[in-house]
C-alpha positions in Angstrom: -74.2 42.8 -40.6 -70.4 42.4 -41.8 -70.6 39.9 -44.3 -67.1 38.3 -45.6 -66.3 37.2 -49.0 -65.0 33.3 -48.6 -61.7 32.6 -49.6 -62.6 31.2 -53.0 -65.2 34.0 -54.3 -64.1 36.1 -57.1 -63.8 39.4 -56.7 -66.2 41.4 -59.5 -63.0 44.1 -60.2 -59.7 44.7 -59.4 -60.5 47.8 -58.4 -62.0 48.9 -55.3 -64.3 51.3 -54.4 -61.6 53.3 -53.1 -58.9 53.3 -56.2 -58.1 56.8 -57.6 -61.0 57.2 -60.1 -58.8 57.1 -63.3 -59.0 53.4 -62.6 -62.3 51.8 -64.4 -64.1 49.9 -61.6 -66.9 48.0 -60.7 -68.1 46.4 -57.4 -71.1 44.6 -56.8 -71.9 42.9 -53.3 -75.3 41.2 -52.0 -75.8 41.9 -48.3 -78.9 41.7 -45.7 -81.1 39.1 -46.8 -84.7 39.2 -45.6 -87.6 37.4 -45.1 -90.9 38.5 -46.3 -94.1 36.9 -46.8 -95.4 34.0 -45.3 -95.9 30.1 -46.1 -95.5 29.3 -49.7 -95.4 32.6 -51.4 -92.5 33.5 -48.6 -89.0 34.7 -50.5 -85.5 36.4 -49.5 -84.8 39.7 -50.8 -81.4 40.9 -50.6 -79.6 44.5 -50.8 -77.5 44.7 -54.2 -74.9 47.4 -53.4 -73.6 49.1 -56.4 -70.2 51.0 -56.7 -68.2 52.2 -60.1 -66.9 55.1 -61.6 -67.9 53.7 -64.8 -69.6 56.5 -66.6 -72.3 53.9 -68.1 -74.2 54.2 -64.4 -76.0 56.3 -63.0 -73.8 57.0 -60.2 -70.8 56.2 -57.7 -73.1 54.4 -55.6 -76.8 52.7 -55.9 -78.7 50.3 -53.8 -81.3 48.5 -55.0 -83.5 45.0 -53.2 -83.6 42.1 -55.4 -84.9 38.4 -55.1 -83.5 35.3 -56.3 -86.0 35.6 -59.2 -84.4 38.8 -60.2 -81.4 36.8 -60.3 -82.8 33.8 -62.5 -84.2 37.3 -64.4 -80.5 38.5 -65.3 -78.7 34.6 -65.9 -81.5 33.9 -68.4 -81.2 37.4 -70.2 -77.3 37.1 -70.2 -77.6 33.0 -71.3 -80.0 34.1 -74.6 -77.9 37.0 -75.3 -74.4 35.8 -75.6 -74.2 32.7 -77.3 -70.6 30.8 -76.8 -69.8 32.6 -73.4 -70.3 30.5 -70.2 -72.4 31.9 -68.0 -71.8 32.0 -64.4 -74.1 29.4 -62.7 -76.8 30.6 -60.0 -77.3 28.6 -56.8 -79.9 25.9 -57.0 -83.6 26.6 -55.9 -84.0 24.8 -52.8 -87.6 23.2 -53.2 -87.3 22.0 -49.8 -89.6 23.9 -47.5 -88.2 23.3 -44.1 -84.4 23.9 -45.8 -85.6 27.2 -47.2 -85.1 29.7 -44.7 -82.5 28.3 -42.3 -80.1 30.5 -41.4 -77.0 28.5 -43.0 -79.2 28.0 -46.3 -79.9 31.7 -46.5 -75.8 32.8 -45.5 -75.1 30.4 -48.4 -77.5 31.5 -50.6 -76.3 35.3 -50.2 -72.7 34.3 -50.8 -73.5 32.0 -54.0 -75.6 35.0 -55.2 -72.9 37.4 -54.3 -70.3 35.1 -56.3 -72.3 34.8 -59.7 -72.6 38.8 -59.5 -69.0 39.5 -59.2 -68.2 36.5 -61.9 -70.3 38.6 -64.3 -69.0 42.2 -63.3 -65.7 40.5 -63.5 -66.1 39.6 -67.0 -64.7 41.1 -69.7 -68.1 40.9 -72.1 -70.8 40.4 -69.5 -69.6 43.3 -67.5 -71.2 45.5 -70.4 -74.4 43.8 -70.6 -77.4 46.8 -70.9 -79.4 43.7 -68.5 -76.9 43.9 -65.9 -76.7 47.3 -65.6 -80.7 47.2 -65.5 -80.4 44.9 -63.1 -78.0 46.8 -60.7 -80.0 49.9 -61.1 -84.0 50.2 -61.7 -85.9 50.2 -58.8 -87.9 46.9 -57.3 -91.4 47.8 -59.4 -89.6 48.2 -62.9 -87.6 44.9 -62.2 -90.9 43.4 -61.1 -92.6 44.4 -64.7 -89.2 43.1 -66.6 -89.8 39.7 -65.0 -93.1 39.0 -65.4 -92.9 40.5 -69.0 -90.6 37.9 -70.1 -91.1 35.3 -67.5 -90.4 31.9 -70.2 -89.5 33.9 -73.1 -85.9 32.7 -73.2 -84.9 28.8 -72.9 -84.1 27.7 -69.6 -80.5 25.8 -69.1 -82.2 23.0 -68.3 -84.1 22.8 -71.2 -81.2 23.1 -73.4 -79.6 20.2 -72.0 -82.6 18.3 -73.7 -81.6 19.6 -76.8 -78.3 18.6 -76.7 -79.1 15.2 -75.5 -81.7 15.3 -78.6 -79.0 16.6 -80.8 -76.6 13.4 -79.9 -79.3 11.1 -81.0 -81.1 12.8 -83.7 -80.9 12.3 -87.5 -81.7 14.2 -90.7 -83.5 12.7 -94.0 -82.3 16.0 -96.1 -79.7 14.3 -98.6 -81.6 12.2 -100.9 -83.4 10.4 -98.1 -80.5 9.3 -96.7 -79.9 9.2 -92.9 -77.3 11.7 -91.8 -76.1 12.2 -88.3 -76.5 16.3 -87.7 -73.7 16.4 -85.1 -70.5 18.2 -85.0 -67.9 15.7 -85.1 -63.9 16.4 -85.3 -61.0 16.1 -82.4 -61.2 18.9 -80.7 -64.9 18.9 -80.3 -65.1 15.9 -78.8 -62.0 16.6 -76.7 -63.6 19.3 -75.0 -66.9 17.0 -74.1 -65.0 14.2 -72.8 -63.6 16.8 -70.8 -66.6 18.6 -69.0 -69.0 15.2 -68.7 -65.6 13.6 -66.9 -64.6 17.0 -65.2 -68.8 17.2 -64.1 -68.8 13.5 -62.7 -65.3 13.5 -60.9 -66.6 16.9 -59.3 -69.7 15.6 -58.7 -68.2 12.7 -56.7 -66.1 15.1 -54.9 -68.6 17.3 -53.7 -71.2 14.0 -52.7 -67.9 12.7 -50.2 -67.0 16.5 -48.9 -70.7 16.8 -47.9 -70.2 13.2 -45.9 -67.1 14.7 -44.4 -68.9 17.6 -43.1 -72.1 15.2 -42.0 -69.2 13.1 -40.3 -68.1 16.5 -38.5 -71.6 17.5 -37.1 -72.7 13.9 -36.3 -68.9 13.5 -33.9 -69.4 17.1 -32.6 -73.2 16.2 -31.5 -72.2 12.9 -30.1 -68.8 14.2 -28.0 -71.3 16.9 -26.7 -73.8 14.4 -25.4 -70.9 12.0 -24.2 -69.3 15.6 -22.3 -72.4 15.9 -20.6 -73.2 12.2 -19.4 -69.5 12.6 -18.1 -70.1 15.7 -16.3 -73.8 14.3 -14.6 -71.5 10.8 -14.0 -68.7 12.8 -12.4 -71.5 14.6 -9.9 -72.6 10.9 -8.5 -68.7 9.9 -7.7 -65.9 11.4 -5.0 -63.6 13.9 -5.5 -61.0 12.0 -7.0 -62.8 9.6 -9.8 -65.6 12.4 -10.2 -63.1 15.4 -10.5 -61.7 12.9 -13.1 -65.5 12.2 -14.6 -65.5 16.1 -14.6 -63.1 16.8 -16.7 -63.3 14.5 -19.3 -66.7 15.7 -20.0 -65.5 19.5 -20.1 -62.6 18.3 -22.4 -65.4 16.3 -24.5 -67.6 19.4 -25.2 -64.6 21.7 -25.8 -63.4 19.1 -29.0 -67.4 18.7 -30.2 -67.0 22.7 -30.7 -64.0 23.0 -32.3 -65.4 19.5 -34.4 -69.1 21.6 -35.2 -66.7 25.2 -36.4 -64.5 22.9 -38.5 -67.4 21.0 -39.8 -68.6 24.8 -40.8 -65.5 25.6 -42.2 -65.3 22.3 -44.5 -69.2 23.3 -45.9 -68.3 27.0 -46.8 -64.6 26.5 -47.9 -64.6 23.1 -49.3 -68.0 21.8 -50.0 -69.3 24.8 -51.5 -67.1 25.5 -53.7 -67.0 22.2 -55.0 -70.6 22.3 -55.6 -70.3 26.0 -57.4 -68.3 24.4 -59.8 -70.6 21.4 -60.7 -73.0 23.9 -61.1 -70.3 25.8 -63.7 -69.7 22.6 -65.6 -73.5 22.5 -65.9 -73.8 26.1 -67.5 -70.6 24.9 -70.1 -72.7 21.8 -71.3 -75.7 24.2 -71.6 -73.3 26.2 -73.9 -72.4 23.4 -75.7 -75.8 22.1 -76.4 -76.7 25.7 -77.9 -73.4 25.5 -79.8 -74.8 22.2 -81.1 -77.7 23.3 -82.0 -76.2 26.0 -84.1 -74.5 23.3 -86.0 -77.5 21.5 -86.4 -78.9 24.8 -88.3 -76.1 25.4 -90.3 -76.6 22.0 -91.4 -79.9 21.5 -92.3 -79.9 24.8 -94.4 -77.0 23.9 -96.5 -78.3 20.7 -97.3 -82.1 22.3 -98.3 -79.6 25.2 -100.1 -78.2 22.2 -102.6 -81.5 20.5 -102.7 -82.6 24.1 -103.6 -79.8 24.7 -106.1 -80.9 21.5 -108.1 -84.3 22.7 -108.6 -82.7 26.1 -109.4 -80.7 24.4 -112.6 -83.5 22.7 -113.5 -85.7 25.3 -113.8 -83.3 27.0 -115.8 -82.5 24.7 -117.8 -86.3 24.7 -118.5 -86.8 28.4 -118.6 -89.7 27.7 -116.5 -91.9 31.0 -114.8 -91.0 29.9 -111.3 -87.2 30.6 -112.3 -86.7 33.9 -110.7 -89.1 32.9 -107.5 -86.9 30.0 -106.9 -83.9 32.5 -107.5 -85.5 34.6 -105.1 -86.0 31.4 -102.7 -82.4 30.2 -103.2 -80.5 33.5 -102.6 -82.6 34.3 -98.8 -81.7 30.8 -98.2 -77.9 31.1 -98.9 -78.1 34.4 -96.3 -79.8 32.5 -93.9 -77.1 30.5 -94.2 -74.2 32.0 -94.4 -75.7 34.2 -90.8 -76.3 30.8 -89.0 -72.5 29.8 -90.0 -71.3 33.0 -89.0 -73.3 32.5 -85.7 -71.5 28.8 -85.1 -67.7 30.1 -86.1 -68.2 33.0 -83.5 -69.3 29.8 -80.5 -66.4 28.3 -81.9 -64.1 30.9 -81.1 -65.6 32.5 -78.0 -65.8 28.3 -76.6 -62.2 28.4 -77.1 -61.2 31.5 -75.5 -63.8 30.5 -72.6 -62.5 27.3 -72.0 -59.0 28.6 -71.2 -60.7 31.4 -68.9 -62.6 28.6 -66.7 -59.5 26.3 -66.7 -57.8 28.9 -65.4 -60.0 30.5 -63.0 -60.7 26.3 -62.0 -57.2 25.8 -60.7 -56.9 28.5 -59.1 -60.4 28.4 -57.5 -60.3 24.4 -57.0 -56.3 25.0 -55.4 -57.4 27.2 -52.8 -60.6 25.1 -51.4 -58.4 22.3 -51.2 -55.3 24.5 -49.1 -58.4 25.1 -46.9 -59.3 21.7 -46.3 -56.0 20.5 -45.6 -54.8 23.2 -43.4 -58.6 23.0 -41.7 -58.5 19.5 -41.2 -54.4 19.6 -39.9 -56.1 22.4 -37.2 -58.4 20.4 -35.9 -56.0 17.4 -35.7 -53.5 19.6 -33.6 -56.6 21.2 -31.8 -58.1 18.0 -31.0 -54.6 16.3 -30.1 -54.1 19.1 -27.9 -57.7 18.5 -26.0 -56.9 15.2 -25.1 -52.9 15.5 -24.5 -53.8 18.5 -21.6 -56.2 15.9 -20.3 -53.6 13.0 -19.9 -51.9 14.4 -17.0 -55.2 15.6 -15.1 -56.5 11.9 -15.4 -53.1 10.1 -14.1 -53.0 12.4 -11.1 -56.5 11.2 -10.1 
């Protein structure tokens, strides 16, 4: 099967298979999906087609089957591993058993799984990830022993938007039992928050009326249908002239409910969708920010035990007490410990930054072609429609 990127994936190189070989490239695509097993331990697996010149593979070409938790395998590994980059989101698991293996869920599915792979391939740092070439290469019973190895080792997204919700609210008794916000507070900061929890709930919003539009589609499609064939059984009980007339109004009415059901088809995969990717991205960001937050909540807390620490340190000098040189000892891993977990929160800082450009970016261009799709799909269907009815008009007044 001939599956088609949409208009609004991103491609995983710029570079195809077929560029002359002094070009770097790397394409990933996820084709085939397939059902196996039965009731509630029933999954997908999908073909994960491989092609690069890149001399970190093992070849031009590998294939390899993969299923969604191979996928949840890879975002987690790249999420714990590079702290400050957003990671590209992964479609939602559909808990919904009777939504599970349709065939538009599992099409959709296969394209949202084919996006988040070429968004990482695509990626200047991610692309080098050792995990994503492990993932594009070992075969299906290695992959199976790397995810149940590690199955809740790292922190799920999820659960690090707890964090930073307990980060926003949580205080520190460190400074002379003083209560201390440990939160990150200055312009810029809480410029980019305002921005993503707006960005999240005006996308959000968007994405909750597209899916109504497309509802609205297939609901008017189903009914013109029904009305088109009523028309067609009325026309059958009436003479030639009224029934003729019956006739082809019905014939008219099923020909607009399929242009109305392709439209409403059009408006899921080239409008709704990639509205909802994007809530999804927004998502990822604020899981990046909670971990940045909580990075500043570390930094913090050890600097303030490091001058509680360097206190007792003059003191004990002062004293020339025995415990001296422990607490020398004590003060001078603490001041490392330190000094790594500040080096840890200036690098989110600065990879945040660069990221934030990157998605805004991408966004615009991404967000400014799924709207060029609605309108031009919704002015087709107005012409298509208008056209429907107009070739009718002259039918019906000759009757």
């Amino acid at each position: 099967m001939d599956h088609q990127q949409p208009p609004w994936s991103v491609s995983g190189s710029s570079q195809s298979p077929r560029s002359p070989s002094s070009q770097p490239y790397l394409h990933v695509s996820v084709i085939d999906p397939v059902k196996l097993g039965n009731g509630v331990q029933a999954y997908i697996s999908y073909r994960v087609i491989t092609k690069t010149n890149l001399h970190e593979y093992q070849g031009p070409e590998k294939i390899v089957i993969r299923r969604y938790s191979d996928f949840v395998w890879l975002h987690d590994r790249l999420f714990e591993k590079y702290k400050g980059f957003f990671i590209p989101p992964l479609p939602e698991k559909n808990a919904v058993e009777k939504f599970r293996f349709t065939a538009e869920f599992i099409e959709m599915r296969r394209l949202a799984l084919d996006i988040f792979l070429n968004r990482v391939a695509s990626h200047h740092e991610l692309q080098q990830s050792e995990d994503l070439r492990t993932f594009l290469q070992v075969d299906e019973a290695v992959m199976e022993r790397l995810r149940a190895h590690e199955n809740g080792l790292f922190k799920k997204p999820a659960e690090l938007m707890q964090i930073f919700k307990d980060v926003q609210s949580k205080v520190s008794n460190v400074v002379l039992g003083k209560e201390k916000p440990v939160e990150e507070s200055n312009a810029e900061y809480e410029k980019l928050k305002h921005y993503i929890f707006e960005l999240e709930n005006h996308l959000a919003e968007a994405q909750k009326h597209s899916y109504r539009l497309v509802k609205r589609h297939r609901e008017l499609g189903k009914s013109l249908s029904d009305f088109g064939k009523a028309m067609k059984l009325l026309g059958s009980c009436e003479g030639d002239s009224l029934g003729k007339a019956f006739s082809e109004l019905g014939a008219k009415s099923e020909v607009v409910s399929v242009r109305l059901q392709k439209e409403a088809q059009q408006l899921l995969m080239n409008f709704e969708e990639p509205l909802k990717d994007y809530v999804l991205a927004v998502q990822s960001i604020k899981a990046t920010i909670a971990e940045r937050a909580n990075a500043f909540r570390q930094h913090c807390e050890l600097a303030e035990t490091m001058k509680l620490k360097e206190i007792n340190l003059d003191k004990l000098t002062l004293t020339r007490s025995d415990k001296m040189r422990e607490a020398e000892t004590e003060y001078n891993q603490l001041k490392q410990a330190n000094e790594e977990a500040k080096r840890r929160y200036d690098d989110m800082v600065r990879l945040m930054n660069e990221e934030i450009v990157r998605f805004q970016e991408q966004k615009t261009l991404d967000i400014g072609v799924a709207f060029h799709n609605f309108a031009n799909g919704q002015a087709r269907l107005a012409n298509n429609i208008a056209d429907a009815w107009r070739s009718l008009l002259h039918k019906l007044e000759s009757c």
